[in-house]
MARRO-712539 format. One line per field, with one value per residue (C-alpha): residue number from 1; residue in three letters; y, z, x. Coordinates in Angstrom, 1 decimal. Layout:
BEGIN
num: NUM  ... $
residuo: Ala  ... $
Y: Y  ... $
Z: Z  ... $
X: X  ... $
REM end
This chain:
BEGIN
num: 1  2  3  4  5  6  7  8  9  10  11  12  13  14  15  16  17  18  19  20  21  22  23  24  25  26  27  28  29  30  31  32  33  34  35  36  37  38  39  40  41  42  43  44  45  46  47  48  49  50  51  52  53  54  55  56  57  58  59  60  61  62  63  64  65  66  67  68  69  70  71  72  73  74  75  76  77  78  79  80  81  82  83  84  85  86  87  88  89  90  91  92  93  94  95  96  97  98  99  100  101  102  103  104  105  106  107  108  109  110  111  112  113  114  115  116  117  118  119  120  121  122  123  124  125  126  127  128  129  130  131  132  133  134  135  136  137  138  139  140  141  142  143  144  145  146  147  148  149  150  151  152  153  154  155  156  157  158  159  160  161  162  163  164  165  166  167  168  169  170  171  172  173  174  175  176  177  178  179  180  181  182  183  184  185  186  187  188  189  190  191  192  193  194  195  196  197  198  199  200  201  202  203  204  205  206  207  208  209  210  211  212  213  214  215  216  217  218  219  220  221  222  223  224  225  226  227  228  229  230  231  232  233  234  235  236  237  238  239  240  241  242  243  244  245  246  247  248  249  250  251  252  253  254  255  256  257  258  259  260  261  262  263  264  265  266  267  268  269  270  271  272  273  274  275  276  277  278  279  280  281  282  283  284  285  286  287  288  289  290  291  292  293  294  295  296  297  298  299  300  301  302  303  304  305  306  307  308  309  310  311  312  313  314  315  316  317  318  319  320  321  322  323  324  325  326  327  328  329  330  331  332  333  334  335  336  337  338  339  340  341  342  343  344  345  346  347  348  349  350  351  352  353  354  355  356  357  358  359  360  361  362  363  364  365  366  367  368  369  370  371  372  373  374  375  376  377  378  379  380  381  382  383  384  385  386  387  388  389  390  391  392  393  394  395  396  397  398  399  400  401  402  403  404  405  406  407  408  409  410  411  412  413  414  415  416  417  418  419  420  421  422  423  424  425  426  427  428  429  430  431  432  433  434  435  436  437  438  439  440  441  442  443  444  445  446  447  448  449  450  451  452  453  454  455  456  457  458  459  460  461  462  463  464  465  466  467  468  469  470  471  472  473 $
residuo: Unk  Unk  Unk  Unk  Unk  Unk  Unk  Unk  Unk  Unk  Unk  Unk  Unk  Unk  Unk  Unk  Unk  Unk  Unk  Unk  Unk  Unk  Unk  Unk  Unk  Unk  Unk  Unk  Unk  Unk  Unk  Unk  Unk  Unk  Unk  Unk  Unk  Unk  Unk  Unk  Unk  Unk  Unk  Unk  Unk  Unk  Unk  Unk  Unk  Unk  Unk  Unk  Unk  Unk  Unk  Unk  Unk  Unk  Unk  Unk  Unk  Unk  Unk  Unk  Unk  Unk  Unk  Unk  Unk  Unk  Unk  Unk  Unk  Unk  Unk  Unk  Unk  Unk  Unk  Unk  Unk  Unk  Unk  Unk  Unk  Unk  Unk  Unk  Unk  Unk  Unk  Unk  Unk  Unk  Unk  Unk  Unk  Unk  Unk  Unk  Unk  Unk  Unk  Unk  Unk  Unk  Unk  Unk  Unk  Unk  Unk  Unk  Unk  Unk  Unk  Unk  Unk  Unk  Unk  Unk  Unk  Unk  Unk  Unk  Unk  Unk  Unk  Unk  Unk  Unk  Unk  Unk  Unk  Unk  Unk  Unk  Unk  Unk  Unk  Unk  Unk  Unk  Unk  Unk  Unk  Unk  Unk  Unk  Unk  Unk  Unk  Unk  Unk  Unk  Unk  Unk  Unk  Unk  Unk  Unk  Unk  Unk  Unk  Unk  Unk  Unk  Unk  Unk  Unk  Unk  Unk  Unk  Unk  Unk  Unk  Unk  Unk  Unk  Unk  Unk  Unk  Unk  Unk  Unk  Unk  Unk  Unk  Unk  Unk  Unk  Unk  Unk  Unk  Unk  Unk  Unk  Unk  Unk  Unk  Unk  Unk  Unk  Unk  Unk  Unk  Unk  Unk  Unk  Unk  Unk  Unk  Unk  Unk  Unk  Unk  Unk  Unk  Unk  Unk  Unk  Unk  Unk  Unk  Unk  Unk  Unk  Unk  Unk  Unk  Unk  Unk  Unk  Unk  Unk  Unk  Unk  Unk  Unk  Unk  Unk  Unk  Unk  Unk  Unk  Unk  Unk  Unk  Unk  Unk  Unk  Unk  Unk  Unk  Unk  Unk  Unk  Unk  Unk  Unk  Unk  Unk  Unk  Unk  Unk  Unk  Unk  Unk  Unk  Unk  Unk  Unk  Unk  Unk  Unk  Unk  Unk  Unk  Unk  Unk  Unk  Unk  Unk  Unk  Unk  Unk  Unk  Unk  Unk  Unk  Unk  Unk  Unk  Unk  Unk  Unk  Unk  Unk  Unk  Unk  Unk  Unk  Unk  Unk  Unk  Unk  Unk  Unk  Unk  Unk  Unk  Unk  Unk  Unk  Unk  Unk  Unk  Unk  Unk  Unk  Unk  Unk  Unk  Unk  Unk  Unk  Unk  Unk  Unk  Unk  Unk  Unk  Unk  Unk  Unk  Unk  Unk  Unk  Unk  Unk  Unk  Unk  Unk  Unk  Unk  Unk  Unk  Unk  Unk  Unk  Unk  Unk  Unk  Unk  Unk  Unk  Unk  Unk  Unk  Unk  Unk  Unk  Unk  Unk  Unk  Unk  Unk  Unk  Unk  Unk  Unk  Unk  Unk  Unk  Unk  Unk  Unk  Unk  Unk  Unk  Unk  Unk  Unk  Unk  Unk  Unk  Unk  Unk  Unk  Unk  Unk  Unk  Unk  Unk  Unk  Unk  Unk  Unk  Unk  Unk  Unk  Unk  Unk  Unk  Unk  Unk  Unk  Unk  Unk  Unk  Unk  Unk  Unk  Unk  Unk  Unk  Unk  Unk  Unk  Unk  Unk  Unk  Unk  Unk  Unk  Unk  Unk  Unk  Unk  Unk  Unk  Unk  Unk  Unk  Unk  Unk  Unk  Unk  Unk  Unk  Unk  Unk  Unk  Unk  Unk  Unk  Unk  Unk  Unk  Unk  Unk  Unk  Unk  Unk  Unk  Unk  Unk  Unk  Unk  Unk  Unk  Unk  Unk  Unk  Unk  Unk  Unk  Unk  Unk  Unk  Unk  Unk  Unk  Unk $
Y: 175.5  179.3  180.0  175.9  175.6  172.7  171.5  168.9  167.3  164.8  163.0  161.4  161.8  164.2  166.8  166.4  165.7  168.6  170.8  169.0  169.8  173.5  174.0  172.4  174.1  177.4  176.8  175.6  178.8  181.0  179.1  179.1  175.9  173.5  170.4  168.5  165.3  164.4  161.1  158.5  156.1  153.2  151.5  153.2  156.7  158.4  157.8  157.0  157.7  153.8  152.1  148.7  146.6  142.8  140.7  143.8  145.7  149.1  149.1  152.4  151.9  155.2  159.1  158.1  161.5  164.9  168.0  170.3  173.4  173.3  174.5  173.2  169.4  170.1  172.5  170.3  167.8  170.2  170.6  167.1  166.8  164.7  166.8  164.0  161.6  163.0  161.6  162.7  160.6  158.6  160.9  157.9  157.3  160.3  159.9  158.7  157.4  157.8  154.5  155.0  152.3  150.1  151.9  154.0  157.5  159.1  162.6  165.5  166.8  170.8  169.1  170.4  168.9  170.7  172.4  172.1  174.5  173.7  173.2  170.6  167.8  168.4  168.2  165.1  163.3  160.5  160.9  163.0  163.4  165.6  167.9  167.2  168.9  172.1  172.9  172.8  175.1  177.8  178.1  181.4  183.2  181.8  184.4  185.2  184.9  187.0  184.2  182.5  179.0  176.9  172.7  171.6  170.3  173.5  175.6  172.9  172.2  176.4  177.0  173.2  171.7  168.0  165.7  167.2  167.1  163.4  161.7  164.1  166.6  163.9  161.1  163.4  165.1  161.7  160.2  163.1  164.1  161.0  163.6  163.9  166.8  168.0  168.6  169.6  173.1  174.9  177.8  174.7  172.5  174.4  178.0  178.8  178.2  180.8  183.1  182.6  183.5  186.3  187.6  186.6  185.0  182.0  179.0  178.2  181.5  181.5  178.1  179.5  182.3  179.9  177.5  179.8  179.1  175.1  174.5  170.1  170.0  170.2  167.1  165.8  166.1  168.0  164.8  166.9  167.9  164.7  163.8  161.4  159.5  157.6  154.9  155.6  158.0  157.1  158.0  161.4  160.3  158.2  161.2  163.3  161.2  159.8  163.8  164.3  161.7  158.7  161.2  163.1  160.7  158.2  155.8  153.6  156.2  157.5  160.5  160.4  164.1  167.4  170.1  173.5  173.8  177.1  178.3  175.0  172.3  169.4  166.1  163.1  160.1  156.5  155.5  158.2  159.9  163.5  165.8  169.5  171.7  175.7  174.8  171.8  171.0  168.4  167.1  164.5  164.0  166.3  163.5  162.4  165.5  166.6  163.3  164.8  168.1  167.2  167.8  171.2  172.8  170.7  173.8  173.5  169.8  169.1  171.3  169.4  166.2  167.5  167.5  164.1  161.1  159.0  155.6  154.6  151.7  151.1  147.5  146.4  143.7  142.2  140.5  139.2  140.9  138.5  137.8  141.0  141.1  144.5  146.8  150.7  152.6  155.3  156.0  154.8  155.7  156.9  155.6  157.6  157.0  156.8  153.3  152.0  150.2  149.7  151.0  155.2  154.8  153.1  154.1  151.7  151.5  150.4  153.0  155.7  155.8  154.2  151.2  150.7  147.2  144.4  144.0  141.6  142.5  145.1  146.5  147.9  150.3  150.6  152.9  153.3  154.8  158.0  158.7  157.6  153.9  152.8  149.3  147.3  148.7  145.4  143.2  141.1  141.7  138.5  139.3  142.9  141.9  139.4  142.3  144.7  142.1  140.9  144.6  144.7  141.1  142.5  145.8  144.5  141.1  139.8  136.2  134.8  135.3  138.3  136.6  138.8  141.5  143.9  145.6  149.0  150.3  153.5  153.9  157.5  158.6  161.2  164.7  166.2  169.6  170.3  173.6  176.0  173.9  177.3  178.9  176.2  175.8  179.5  179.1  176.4  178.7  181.4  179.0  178.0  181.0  181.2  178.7  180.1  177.9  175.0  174.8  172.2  171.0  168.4  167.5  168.4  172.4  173.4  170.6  167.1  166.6  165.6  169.8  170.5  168.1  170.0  173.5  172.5  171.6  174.0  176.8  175.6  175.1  179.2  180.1  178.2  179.9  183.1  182.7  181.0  183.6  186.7  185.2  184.8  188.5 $
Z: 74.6  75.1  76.7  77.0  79.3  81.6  82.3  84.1  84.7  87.1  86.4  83.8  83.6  81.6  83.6  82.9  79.5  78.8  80.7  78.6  75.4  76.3  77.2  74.2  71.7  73.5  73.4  69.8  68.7  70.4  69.2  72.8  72.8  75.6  77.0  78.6  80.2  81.8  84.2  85.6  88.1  86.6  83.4  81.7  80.8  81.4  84.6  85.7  81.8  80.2  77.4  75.7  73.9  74.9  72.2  70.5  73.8  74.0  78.1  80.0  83.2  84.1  82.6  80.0  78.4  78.1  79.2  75.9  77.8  79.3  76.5  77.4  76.5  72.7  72.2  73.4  71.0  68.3  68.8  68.4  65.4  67.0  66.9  63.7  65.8  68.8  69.5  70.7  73.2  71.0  70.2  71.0  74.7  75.8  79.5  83.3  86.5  90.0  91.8  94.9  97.1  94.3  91.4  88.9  87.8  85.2  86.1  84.9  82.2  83.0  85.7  86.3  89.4  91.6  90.7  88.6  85.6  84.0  86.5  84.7  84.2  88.2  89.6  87.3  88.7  91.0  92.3  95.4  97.5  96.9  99.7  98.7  95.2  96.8  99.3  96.1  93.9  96.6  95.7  94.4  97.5  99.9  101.0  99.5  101.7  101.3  99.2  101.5  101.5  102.7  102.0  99.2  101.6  103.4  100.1  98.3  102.1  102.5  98.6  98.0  101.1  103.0  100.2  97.2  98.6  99.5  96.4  93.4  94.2  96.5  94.4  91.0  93.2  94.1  91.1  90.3  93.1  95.1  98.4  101.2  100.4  104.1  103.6  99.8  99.2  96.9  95.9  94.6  93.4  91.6  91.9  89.2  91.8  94.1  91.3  90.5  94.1  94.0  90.5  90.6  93.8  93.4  91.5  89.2  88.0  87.0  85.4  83.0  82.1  81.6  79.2  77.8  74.3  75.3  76.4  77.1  76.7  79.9  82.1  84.7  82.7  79.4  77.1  74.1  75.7  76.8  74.3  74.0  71.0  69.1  70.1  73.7  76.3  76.0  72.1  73.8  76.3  73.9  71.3  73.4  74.6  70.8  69.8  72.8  71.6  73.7  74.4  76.5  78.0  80.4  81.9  84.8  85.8  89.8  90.8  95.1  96.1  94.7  95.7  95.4  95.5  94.3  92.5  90.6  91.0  91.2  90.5  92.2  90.6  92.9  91.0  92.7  89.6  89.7  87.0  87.1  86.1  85.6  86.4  87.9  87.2  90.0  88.1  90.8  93.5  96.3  98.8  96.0  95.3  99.5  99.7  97.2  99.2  102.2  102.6  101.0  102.2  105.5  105.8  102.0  102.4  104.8  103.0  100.4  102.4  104.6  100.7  101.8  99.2  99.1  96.8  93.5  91.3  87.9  86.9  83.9  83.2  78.9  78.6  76.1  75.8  76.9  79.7  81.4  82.0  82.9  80.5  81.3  78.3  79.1  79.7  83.1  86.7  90.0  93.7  96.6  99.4  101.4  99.6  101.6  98.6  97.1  94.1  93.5  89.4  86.5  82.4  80.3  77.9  74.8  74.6  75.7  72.6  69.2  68.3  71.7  71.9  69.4  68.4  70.8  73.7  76.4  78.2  82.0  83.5  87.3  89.7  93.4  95.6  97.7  101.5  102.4  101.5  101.5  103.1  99.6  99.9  101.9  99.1  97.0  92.8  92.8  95.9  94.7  91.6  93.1  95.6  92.9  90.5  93.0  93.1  89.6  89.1  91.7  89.9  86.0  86.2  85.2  84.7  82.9  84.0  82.6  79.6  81.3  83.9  84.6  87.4  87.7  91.5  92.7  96.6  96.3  93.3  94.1  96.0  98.2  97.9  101.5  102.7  103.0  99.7  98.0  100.9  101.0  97.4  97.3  100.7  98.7  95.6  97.7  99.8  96.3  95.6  97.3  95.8  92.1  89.2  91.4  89.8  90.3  87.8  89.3  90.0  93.6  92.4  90.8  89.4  89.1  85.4  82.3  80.7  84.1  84.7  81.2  82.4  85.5  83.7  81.3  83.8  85.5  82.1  81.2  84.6  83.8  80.4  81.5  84.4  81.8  79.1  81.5  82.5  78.6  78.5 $
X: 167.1  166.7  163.0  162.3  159.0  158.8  155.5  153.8  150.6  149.8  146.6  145.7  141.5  139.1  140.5  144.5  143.9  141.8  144.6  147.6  146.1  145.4  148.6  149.9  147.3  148.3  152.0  152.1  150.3  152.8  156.1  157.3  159.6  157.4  158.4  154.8  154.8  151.3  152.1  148.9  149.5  147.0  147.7  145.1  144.1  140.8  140.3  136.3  135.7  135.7  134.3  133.8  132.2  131.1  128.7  127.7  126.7  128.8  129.3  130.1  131.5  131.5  129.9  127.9  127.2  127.7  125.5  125.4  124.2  127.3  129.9  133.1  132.2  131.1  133.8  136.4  135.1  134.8  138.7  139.3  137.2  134.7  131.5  130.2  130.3  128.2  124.7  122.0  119.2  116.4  113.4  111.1  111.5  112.1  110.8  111.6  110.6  110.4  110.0  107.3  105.9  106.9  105.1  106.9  105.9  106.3  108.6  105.9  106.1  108.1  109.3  113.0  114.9  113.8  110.3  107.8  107.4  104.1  101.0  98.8  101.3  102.0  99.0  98.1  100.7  100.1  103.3  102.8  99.8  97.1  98.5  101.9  101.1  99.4  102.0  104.2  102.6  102.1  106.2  105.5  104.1  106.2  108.1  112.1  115.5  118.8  121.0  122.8  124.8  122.1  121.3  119.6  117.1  116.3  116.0  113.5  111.5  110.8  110.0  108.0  107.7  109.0  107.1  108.4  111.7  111.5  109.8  111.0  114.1  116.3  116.6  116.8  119.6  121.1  121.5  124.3  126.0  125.6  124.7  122.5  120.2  120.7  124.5  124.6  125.6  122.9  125.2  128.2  125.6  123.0  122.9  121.0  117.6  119.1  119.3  115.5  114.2  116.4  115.3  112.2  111.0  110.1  111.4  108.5  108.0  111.9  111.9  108.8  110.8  113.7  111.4  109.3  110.2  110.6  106.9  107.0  110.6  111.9  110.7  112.8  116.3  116.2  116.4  117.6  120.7  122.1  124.9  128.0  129.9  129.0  131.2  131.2  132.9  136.1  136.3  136.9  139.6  141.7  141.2  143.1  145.8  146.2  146.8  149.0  151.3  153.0  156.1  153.9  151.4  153.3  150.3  151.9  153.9  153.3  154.3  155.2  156.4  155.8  159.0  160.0  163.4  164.9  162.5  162.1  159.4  160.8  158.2  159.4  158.2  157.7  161.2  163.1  163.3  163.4  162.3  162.3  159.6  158.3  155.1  153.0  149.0  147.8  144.2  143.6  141.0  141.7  143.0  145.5  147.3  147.1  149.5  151.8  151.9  152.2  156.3  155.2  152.3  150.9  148.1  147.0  147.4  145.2  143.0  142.5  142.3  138.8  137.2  134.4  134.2  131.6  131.5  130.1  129.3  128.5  126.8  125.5  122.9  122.5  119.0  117.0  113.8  111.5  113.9  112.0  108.3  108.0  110.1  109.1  108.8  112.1  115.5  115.4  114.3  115.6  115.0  114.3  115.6  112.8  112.4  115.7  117.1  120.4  120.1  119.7  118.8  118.9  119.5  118.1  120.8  118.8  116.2  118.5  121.4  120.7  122.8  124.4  122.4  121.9  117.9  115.9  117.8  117.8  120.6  120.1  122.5  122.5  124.3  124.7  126.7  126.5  126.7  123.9  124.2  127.7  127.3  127.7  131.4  132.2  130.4  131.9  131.6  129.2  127.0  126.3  125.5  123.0  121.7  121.3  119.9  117.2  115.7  115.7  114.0  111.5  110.3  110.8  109.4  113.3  112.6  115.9  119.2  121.6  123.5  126.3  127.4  130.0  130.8  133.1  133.6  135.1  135.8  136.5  134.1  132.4  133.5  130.7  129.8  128.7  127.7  130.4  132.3  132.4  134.4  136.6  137.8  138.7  140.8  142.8  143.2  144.2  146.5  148.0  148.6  152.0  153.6  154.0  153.2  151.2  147.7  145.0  142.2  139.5  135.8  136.6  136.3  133.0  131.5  131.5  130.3  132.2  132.4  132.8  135.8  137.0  136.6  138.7  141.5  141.3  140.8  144.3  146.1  145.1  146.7  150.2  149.6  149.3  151.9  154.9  154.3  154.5  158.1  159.2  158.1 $
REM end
């Protein structure tokens, strides 16, 4: 057929999906004949992203929301006609924890990650010491720094000092990127701080601009914009692969080489198949699609390979309700690490989403993972769940036994965003750059949330886009 594209995507997550339905949207629009395939090695699509239900309990094994101020995950659903079913967190228990010397405390109120945007609620807070707190709010005369890559750990010690940065900003860090504060990348992670000392110098004067209008609204996470379906995560995964159609989404399928022979990608699937393509979108972890490119690029390969992993589980506990003694009134709670224990948080299921639990019982959600703590890796499914259930007994007063468990583990979960990440995605862009039509879409990139999983492979679906339609022209 006369101007026929040949596309394909290897990877079958949030970020290959999102890039497959771009390029399908986009192509559709244009009238430009397209032939997609998107290939996934496992059985099942969606990658981290699953869902089910067990007893009337709706499980996530994985991401269990969406960010809102982020726009790609709302407008994605929008697209899929999804955007009635999205929830948003229960009004009523709109509060967390930080476990310390085993009490929890409350997170202040206009207390954002990292700083601390309302005074009152901070200094009330039993949380950190007395001189802990006044080091803290002198943030706004300690003196400004050219922006610069530096840790998350040296940035929050200059501006708030060592005790903040142990009881408050490392484990709120933790429980998303799974890092060590001393080797996190500020400028990949959250550069939005580094703009506040440059604009304004200092950190709590930016977050009051920032909240200005929100006054109470944001402690510890910004409640109001956490978001998901109402029947789970994966009603956005399985949305997408149900609109891209079974001729173009091949689960069980492994892809073993990526070529460029003559001008013409050529996809090598584990069946010796060969399949020939225009263009090639590789939305898999970094280590995964440096193994494809190996025979191809050994440079950009290896690359891709220095991107650092680190582990993560999901487990989740069903109990009746006076099964736990102890029930804290909120979504959950983070550890620090300074407490040495296996688990880094915890969503209480039940007071987080509406009508994810049946009544009179209470459904706890708990993840670890991270460099800092990888020993469980060598567990067994039954002796982590005891480990991680004996903490838990320990702080809620658990005095029955779950009614169940399940357990998800991923060995290579989460990429870390070391110093220097920054510099090192754009050498692999620019690396990628000589070999046309070879794009990449992953949480290994600029972020590791769900929109930002989105906006990866949306991002490398507009450059095959742009690149295939220039050669129709």
């Amino acid at each position: 057929m006369e101007n026929l594209r040949r596309v394909i995507v290897v990877g079958g997550g949030i970020s290959g999906l999102a890039a497959a339905w771009r390029i399908q949207q986009a192509f559709q629009k244009s009238g430009t004949p397209l032939n997609l395939q998107l290939f996934e090695s496992s059985s099942r699509i969606g990658g981290s992203v699953q869902s089910f239900t067990r007893d009337g309990f709706l499980l996530e094994m994985g991401p269990d929301c969406l960010i809102s101020d982020k726009p790609r995950g709302l407008g994605l659903c929008g697209e899929l006609g999804l955007d009635s079913q999205l929830i948003g967190t229960r009004p009523d228990h709109r509060r967390s924890f930080i476990l310390r010397e085993e009490i929890f405390h409350p997170i202040p109120e206009g207390f954002y990650l990292l700083g601390p945007s309302r005074y009152r609620p901070f200094l009330e807070s039993k949380l950190l010491s007395w001189p802990g707190k006044f080091r803290a709010i002198m943030e706004p005369l300690m003196p400004s720094r050219a922006p610069t890559d530096e840790s998350l750990a040296s940035f929050v010690r200059r501006r708030f000092g060592q005790e903040l940065l142990d009881w408050m900003a490392q484990p709120l860090v933790a429980g998303i990127y799974g890092a060590s504060p001393e080797d996190l990348s500020l400028r990949s992670s959250f550069p939005q701080f580094l703009d506040m000392e440059r604009t304004f110098g200092s950190v709590i004067l930016g977050l009051q601009k920032k909240f200005r209008n929100a006054v109470g609204k944001a402690s510890g996470a910004r409640y109001s914009l956490f978001v998901a379906p109402r029947s789970g995560m994966q009603t956005l995964t399985d949305s997408l692969a149900a609109k891209l159609g079974k001729a173009i989404v091949s689960p069980g399928t492994r892809v073993k080489e990526i070529r460029r022979v003559d001008g013409v990608w050529q996809v090598v699937k584990a069946s010796g198949e060969i399949l020939l393509a225009d263009a090639v979108c590789l939305a898999l972890p970094s280590y995964a699609a440096a193994d494809l490119l190996r025979g191809l690029d050994p440079e950009l390969a290896s690359d891709l390979a220095e991107i650092v992993y680190a582990p993560a589980a999901t487990l989740n506990f069903a109990f009746r309700e006076v099964d736990v003694k102890r029930p804290l009134d909120g979504i959950g709670f983070v550890v620090p690490q300074k407490e040495k224990k296996l688990v880094l948080g915890c969503t209480f299921v039940h007071h987080k989403f509406a009508g994810r639990v049946p009544k009179g019982f209470l459904l706890i959600r708990a993840f670890l993972g991270g460099v800092q703590n990888s020993s469980w890796t060598s567990d067994t499914d039954e002796r982590l769940s005891e480990k991680v259930l004996g903490e838990l007994t320990d702080w809620l007063g658990i005095a029955g036994k779950p009614m169940f468990s399940a357990i998800a583990r991923y060995d290579q979960a989460l990429p870390q965003y070391s110093v220097g990440h920054l510099t090192k995605i754009l050498r692999i862009e620019e690396r990628g750059l000589r070999h046309a039509g070879l794009v990449f879409g992953g949480n290994w990139q600029y972020g590791i949330g769900i929109p930002d999983c989105i906006a990866a492979g949306e991002r490398a679906a507009d450059q095959i886009i742009t690149s295939l339609e220039r050669s129709v022209s």
